[in-house]
LUMLO-21878 format. One line per 8 residues: number of its first residue (from 1); their letters; for each residue z, y, x of N, C-alpha, C. Coordinates in steps of 0.2 Angstrom, whole numbers. Each point is the difference from the previous one (the first is absolute). Layout:
% residues N
NUM = a = Z,Y,X,Z,Y,X,Z,Y,X | ...;
***
This chain:
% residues 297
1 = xxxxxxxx = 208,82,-358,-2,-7,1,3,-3,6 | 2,-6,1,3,-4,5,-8,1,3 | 4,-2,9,-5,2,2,-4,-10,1 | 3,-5,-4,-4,-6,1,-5,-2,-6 | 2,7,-7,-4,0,-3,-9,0,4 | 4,7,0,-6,5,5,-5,-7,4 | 4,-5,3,-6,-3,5,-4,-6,-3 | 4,-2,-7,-2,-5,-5,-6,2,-3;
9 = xxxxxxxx = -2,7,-1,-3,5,-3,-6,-1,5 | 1,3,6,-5,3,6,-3,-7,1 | 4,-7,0,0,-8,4,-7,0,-5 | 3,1,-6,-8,-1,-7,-6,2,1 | 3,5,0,-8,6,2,-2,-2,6 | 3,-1,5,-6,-1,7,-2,-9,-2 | 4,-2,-3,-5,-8,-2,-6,1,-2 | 1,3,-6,-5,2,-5,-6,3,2;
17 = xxxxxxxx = 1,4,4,-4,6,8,-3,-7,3 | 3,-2,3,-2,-7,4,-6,-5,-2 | 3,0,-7,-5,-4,-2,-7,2,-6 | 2,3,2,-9,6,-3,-2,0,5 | 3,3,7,-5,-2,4,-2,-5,3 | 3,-5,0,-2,-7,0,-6,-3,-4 | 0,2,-4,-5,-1,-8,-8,5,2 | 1,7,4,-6,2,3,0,-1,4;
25 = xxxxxxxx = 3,-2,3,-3,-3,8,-5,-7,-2 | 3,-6,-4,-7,-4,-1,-4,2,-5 | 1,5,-5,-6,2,-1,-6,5,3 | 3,2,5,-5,4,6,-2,-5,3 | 3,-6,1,-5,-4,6,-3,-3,-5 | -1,2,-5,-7,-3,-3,-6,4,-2 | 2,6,-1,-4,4,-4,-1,7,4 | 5,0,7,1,6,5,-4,7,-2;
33 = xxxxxxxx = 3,0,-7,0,8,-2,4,6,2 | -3,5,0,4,4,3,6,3,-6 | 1,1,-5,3,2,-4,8,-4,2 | 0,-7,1,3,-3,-2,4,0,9 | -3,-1,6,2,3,5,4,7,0 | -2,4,-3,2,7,0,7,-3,-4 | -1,-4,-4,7,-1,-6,7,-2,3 | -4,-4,5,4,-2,4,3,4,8;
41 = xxxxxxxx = -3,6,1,3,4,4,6,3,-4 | -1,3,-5,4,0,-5,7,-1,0 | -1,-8,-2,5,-4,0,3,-1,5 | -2,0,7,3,-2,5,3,7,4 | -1,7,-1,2,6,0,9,-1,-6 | -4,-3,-5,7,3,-6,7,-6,4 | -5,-4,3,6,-8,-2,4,5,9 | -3,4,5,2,1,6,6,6,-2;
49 = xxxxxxxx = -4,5,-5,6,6,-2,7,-3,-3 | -3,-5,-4,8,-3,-4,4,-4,7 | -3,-3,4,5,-5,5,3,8,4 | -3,6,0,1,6,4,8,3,-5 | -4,-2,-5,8,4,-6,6,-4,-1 | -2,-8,1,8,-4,2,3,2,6 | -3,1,5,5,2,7,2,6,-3 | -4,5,-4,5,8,1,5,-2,-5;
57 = xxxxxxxx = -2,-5,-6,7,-1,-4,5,-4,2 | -3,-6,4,9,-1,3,2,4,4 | -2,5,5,5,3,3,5,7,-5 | -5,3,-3,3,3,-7,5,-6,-3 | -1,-6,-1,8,-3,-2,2,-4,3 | 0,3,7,5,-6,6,4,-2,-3 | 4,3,-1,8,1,-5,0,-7,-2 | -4,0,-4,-1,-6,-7,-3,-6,8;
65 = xxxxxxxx = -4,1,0,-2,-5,6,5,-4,5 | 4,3,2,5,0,4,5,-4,-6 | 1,2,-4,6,-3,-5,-3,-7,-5 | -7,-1,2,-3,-5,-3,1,-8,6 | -2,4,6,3,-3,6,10,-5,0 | 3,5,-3,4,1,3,5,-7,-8 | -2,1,-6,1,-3,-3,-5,-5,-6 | -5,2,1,-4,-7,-2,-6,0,5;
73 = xxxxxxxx = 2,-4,6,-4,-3,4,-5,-3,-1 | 1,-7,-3,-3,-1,-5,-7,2,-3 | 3,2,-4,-7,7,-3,-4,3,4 | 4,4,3,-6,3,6,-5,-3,5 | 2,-7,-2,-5,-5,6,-6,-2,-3 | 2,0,-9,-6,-2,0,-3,6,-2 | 0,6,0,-4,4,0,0,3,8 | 1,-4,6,-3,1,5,-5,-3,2;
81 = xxxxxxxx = 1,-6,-5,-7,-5,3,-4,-2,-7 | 1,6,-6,-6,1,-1,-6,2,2 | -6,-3,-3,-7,0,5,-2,10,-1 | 2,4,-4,-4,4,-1,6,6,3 | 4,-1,-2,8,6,3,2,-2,5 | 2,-5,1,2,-5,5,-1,3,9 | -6,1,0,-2,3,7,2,6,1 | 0,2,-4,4,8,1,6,3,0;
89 = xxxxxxxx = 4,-4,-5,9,-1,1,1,-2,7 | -4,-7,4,1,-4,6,2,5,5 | -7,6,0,-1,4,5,6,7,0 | 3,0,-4,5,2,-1,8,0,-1 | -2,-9,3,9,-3,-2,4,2,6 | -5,4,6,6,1,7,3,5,-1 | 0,5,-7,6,5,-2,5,-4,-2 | 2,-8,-3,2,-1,-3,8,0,5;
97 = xxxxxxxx = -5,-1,8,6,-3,5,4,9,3 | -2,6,-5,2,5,4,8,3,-1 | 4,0,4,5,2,1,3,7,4 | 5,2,-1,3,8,4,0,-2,7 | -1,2,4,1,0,8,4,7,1 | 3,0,4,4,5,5,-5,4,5 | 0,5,-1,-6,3,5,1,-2,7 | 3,0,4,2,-2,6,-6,-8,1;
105 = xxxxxxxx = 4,-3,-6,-2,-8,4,-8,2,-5 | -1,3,-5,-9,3,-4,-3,1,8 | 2,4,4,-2,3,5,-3,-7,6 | 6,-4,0,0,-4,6,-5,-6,-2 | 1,-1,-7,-4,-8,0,-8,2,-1 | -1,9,-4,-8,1,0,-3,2,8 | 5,1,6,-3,1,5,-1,-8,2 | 1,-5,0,1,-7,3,-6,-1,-4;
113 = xxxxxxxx = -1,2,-7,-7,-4,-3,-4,3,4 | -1,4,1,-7,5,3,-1,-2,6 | 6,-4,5,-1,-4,7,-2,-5,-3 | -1,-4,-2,-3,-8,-3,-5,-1,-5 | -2,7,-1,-5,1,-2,-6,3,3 | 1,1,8,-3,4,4,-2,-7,2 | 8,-5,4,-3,-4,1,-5,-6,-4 | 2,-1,-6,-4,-2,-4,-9,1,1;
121 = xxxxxxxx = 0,7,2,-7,2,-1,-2,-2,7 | 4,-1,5,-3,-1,6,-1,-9,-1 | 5,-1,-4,-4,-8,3,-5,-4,-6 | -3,5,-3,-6,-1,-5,-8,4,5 | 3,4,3,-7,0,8,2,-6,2 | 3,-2,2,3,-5,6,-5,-9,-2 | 1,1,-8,-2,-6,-4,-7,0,-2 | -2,9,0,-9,-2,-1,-2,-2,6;
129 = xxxxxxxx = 2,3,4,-4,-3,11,4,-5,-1 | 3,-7,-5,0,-6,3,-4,-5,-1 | -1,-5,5,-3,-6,1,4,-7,-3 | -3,-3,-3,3,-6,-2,6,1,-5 | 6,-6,0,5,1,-4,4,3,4 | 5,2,-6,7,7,2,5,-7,0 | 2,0,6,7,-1,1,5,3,-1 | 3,-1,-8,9,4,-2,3,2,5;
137 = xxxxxxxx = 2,-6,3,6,1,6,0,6,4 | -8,2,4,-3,4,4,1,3,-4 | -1,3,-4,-3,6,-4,6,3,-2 | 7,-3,-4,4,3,0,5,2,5 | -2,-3,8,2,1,3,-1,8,3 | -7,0,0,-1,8,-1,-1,7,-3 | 2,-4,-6,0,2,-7,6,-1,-4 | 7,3,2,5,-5,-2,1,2,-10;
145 = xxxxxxxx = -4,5,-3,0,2,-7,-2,-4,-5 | -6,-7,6,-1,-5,-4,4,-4,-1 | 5,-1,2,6,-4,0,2,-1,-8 | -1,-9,0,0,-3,-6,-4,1,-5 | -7,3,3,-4,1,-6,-8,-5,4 | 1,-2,7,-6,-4,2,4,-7,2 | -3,-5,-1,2,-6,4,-5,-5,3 | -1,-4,5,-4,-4,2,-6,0,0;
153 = xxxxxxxx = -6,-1,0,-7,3,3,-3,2,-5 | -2,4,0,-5,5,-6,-7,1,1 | -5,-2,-4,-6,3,-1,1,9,0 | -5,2,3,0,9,2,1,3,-7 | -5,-4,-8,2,4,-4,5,1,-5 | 3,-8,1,6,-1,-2,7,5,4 | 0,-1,5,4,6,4,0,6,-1 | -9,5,-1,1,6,-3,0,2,-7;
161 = xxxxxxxx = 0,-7,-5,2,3,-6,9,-1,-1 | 3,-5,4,8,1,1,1,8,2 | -3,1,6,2,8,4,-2,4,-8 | -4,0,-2,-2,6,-6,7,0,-5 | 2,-6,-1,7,-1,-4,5,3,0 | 1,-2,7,7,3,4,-1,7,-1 | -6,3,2,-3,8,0,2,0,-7 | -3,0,-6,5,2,-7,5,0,-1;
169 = xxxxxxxx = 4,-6,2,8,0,-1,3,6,5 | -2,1,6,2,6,4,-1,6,-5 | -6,1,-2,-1,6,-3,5,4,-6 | 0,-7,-5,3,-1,-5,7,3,2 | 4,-4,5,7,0,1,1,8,3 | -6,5,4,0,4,2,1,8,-8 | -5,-3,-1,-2,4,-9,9,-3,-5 | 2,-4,1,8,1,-4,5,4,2;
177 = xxxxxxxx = -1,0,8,5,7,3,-4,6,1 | -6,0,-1,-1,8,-2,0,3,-6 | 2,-4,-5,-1,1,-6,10,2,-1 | 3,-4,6,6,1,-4,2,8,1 | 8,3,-3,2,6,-1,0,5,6 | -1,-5,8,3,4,4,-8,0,7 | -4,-3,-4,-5,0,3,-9,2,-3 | 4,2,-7,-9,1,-5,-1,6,2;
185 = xxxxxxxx = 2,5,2,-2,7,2,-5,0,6 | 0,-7,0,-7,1,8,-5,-2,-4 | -2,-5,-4,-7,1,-3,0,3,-4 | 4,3,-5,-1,4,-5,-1,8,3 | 1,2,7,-1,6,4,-8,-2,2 | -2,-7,1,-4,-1,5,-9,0,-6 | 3,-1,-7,-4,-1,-5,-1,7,-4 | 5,2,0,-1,10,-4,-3,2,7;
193 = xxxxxxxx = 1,1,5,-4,5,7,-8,-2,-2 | -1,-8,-2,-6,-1,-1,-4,5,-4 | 3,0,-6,0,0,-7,-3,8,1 | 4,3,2,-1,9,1,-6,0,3 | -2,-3,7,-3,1,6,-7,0,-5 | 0,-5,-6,-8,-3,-2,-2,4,-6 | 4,3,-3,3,5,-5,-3,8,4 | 0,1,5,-4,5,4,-5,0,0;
201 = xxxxxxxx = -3,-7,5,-6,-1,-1,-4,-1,-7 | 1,-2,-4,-4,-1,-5,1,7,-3 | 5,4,0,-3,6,-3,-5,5,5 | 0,-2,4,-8,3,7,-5,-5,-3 | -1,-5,-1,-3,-5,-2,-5,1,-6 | 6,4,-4,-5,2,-5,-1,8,-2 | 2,3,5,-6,6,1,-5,-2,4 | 0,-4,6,-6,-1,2,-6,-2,-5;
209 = xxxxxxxx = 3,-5,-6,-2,-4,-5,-4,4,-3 | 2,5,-3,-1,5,-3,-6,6,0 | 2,2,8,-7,2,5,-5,-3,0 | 1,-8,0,-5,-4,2,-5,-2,-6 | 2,3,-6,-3,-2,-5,-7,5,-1 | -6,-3,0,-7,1,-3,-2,2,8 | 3,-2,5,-3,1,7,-3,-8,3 | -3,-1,-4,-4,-8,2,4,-4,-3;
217 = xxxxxxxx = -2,-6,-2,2,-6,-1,4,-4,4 | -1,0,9,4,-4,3,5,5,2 | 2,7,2,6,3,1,4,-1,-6 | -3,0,-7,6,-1,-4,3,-6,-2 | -4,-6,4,3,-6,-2,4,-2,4 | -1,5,7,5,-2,7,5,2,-3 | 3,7,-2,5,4,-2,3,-4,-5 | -3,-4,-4,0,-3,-8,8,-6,4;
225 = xxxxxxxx = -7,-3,6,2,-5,2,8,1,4 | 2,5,4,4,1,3,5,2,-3 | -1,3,-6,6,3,-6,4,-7,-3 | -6,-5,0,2,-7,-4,3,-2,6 | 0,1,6,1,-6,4,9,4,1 | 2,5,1,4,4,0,6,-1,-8 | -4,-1,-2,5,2,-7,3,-9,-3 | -5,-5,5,0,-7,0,6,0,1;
233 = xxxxxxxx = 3,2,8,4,-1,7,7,4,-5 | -2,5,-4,6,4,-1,5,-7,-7 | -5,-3,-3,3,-2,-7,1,-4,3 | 0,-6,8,1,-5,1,9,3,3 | 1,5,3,6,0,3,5,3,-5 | -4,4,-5,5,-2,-8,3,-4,-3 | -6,-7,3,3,-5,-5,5,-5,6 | -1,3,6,5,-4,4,7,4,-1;
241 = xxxxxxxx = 2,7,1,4,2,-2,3,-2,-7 | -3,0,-5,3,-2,-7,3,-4,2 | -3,-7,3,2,-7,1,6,1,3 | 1,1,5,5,1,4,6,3,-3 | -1,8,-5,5,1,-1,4,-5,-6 | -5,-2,-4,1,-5,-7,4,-7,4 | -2,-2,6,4,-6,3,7,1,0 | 1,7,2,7,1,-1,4,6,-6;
249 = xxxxxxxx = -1,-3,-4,1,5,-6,8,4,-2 | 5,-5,4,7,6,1,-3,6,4 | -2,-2,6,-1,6,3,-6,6,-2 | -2,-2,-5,-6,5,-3,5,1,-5 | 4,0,-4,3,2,-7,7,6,5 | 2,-4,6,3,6,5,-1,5,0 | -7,1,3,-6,6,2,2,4,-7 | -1,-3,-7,-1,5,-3,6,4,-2;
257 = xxxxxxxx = 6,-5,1,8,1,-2,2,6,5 | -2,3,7,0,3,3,1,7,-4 | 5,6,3,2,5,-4,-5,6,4 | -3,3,-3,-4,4,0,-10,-4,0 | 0,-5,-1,-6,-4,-1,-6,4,0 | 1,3,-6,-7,4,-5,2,8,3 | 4,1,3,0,6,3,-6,4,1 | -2,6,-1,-6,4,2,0,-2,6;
265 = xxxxxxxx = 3,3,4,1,0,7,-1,-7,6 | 1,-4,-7,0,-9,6,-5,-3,-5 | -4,5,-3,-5,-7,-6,-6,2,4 | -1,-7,4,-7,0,3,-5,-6,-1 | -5,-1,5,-3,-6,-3,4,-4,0 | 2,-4,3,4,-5,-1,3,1,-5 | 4,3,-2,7,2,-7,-7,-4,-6 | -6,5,2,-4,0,-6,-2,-7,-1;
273 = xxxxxxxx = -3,-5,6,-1,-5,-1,5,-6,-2 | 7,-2,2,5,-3,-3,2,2,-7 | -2,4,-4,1,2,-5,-4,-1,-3 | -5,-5,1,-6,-5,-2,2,-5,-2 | 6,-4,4,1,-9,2,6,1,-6 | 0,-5,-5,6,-1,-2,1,-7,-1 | 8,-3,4,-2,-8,1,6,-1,-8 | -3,-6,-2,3,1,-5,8,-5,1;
281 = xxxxxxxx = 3,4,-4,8,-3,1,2,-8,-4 | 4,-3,2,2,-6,-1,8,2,-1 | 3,-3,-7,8,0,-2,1,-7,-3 | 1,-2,6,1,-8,2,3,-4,-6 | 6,2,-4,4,0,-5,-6,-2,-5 | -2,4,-2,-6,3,-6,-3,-6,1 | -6,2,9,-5,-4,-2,-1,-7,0 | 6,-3,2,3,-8,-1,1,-3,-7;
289 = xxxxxxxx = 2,7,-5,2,-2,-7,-8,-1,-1 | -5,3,1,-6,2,-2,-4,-6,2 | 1,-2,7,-4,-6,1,2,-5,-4 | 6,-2,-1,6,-5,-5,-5,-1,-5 | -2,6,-4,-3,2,-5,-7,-5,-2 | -1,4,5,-6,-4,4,-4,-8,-1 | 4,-2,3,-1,-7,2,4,-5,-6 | 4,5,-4,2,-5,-8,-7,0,-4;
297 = x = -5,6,2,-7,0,-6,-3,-8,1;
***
């Protein structure tokens, strides 16, 4: 399946979602039955999981996404500003600006973001203890990071939601070069350390779990509680790692091209966990016959 089937599909379904729950929302405010409240936690649990399963499917088909970018622009746009996929292709169009860096200048320009994001953060103290309007001028004079992104006199909250912009676009440009070939091994080291550390804990977690069972009702709901809070943390930074490795999918399909990979001797968590992620391939040739195909229907 083309991966724009795919969002034609999902676009339907979350409308469809959408509007059923629209449909018991004003029948709850007539008749505020609980059935129909309950229907609707439902609904808005199912419509959150599917917006959850578009971001892990376009990263699974960057490939395609990237080549959708690349030659029907077009196309892509309006499935960026549809209402229902729309918001979450958006959130993810700054893979589309990601390119190879040279580890040297990877190295140099990720250390320059972390200065101006430092400064950044100092001049968001700076602007909550301020009185009155922000003068641009002043302010990038001692903020030079803001340069071209404040002008002329600003109401306070219009100034700090510019500064929170700048902040994403830092962050953004930051997360391209760590994702690239010469600099992924720092989150990808800094997200498996996680990964194991929580992976300890939850198996102590649940012996304690364990112990704590038929020994009152509130030790086993703390234990309950702790296990869940631990095993929360663990699947959050699995799905940060996936993310991260699926952004750069040459260098995951690398990883696996590696001579001795599955070795006894080298197959550890990690080995185990990337042998999870499989991003799926694009043959540019093919898939351009196939959209062609496509777009004659």
């Amino acid at each position: 399946m083309l991966f724009i089937d795919y969002l034609e599909e999902t676009a339907q379904t979350l409308r469809e979602l959408t509007e059923r729950l629209q449909k018991l929302d004003q029948q709850y405010r007539v008749c505020y039955d609980r059935d129909v409240r309950r229907e609707m936690s439902l609904i808005k649990k199912e419509i959150k999981a599917k917006k959850s399963e578009v971001k892990h499917n376009l990263l699974l088909n960057l490939e395609e996404f990237r080549c959708l970018h690349k030659y029907f622009p077009d196309m892509l746009q309006v499935f960026m500003e549809d209402e229902y996929v729309g918001p979450v292709l958006s959130k993810k169009a700054w893979l589309l600006d990601f390119r190879s860096v040279p580890t040297k200048l990877a190295a140099a320009k990720l250390k320059q973001l972390r200065k101006w994001r430092l400064q950044l953060k100092d001049a968001k103290k700076t602007l909550v203890s301020w009185i009155g309007e922000v003068n641009a001028r002043a302010f990038v004079a001692t903020y030079p990071v803001l340069r071209g992104h404040l002008q002329g006199n600003l109401e306070k909250d219009e100034a700090m939601e510019i500064l929170d912009k700048v902040d994403k676009l830092l962050l953004k440009e930051g997360w391209l070069l760590l994702i690239s070939d010469s600099l992924i091994k720092i989150p990808v080291t800094k997200f498996m350390n996680k990964i194991q550390d929580l992976r300890s804990k939850e198996l102590v977690a649940k012996v304690e779990f364990q112990r704590a069972r038929g020994k009152g009702t509130v030790k086993e709901t703390e234990a309950l509680r702790k296990l869940e809070k631990i095993n929360h943390k663990k699947e959050h930074y699995e799905k940060m790692l996936t993310q991260v490795l699926l952004s750069n999918p040459d260098y995951l399909r690398s990883l696996k091209k590696k001579k001795h990979w599955l070795s006894r001797e080298r197959y550890g968590a990690f080995e185990k966990f990337v042998n999870t992620i499989t991003p799926h391939k694009v043959k540019e040739r093919a898939w351009l016959n196939e959209m062609k195909k496509r777009l004659e229907q």
